[in-house]
C-alpha positions, -999 to +999 in steps of 0.1 A: -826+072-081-817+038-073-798+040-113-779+065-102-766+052-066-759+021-087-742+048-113-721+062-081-712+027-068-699+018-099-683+049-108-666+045-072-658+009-080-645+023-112-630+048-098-611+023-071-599+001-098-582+029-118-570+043-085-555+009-077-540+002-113-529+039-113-510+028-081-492-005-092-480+012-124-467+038-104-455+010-080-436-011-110-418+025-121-405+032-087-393-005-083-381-001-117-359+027-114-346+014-080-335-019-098-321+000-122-306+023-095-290-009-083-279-024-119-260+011-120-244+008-086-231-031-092-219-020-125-198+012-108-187-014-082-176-050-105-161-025-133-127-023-131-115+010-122-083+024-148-060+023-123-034+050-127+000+036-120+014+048-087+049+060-089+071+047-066+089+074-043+124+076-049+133+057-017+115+031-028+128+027-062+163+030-048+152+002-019+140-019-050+172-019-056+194-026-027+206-059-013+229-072+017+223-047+042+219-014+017+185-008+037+208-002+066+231+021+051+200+039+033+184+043+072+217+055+082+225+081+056+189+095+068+199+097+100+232+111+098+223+133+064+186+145+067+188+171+047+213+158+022+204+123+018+170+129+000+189+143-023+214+119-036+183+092-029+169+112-061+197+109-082+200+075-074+162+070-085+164+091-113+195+075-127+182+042-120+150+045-138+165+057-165+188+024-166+162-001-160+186-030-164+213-014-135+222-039-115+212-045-080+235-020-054+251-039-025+249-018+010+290-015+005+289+000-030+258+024-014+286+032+014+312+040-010+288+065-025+279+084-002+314+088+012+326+097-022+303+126-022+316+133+013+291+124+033+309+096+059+292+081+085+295+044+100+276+019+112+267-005+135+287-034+124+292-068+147+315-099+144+298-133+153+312-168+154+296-200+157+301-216+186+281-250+193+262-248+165+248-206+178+259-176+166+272-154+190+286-122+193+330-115+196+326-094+224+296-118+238+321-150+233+354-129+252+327-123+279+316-151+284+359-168+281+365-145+311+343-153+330+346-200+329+386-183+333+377-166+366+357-193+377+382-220+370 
């Protein structure tokens, strides 16, 4: 009898052990596949991603574009011209990425276009003159004269 309890003790010893390395080997495949889980992951995240090249809208090719005050004139247009401004914005683009090598449009030429097409509107336009080393506004400066003359 005593053989046998001996038997069982070691069979349960056995039995522990296996149990045990049974265990870590299942242990090392989960922490395994989370590290690889994780390899995966950084890769996806470090690899650069194929960007696709984002097409500029129209508006923004044409603003590309502009100088001296066009922006203005462009803001304008879409105010005075909702519907009809788009548009000629379009075939601006279109025409101007098809000539890469256009050159740049001032906000007078972009004026002159859109009033040749018929579409007039004006703008907000000011005169300044330097005056002690400040610009300042015509009408600011005739202000300003009239009243040191009342004063005086």
């Amino acid at each position: 009898m005593r053989l046998v309890t001996l038997r069982k003790g070691f069979n349960s010893n056995l039995e522990a052990f296996v149990q045990t390395l049974s265990e870590d080997s299942e242990l090392e495949r989960i922490n395994a596949r989370k590290l690889a889980d994780l390899k995966r992951r950084i890769e996806l995240a470090s690899a650069p991603k194929p960007e696709k090249p984002v097409e500029k809208s129209s508006r923004e090719v044409l603003l590309s574009r502009l100088y001296d005050r066009g922006d203005e004139v462009l803001d304008a247009a879409y105010a005075h011209y909702p519907k009809e401004a788009p548009i000629v914005v379009d075939q601006l683009a279109k025409f101007l990425k098809q000539n890469p090598k256009t050159e740049m449009i001032s906000g007078g030429e972009l004026l002159e276009i859109f009033r040749a097409i018929g579409l007039r509107f004006s703008l907000k336009t000011s005169i300044k003159v330097q005056e002690r080393g400040k610009f300042v506004d015509l009408a600011d400066k005739f202000k300003l004269k009239k009243e040191e003359d009342e004063t005086s």
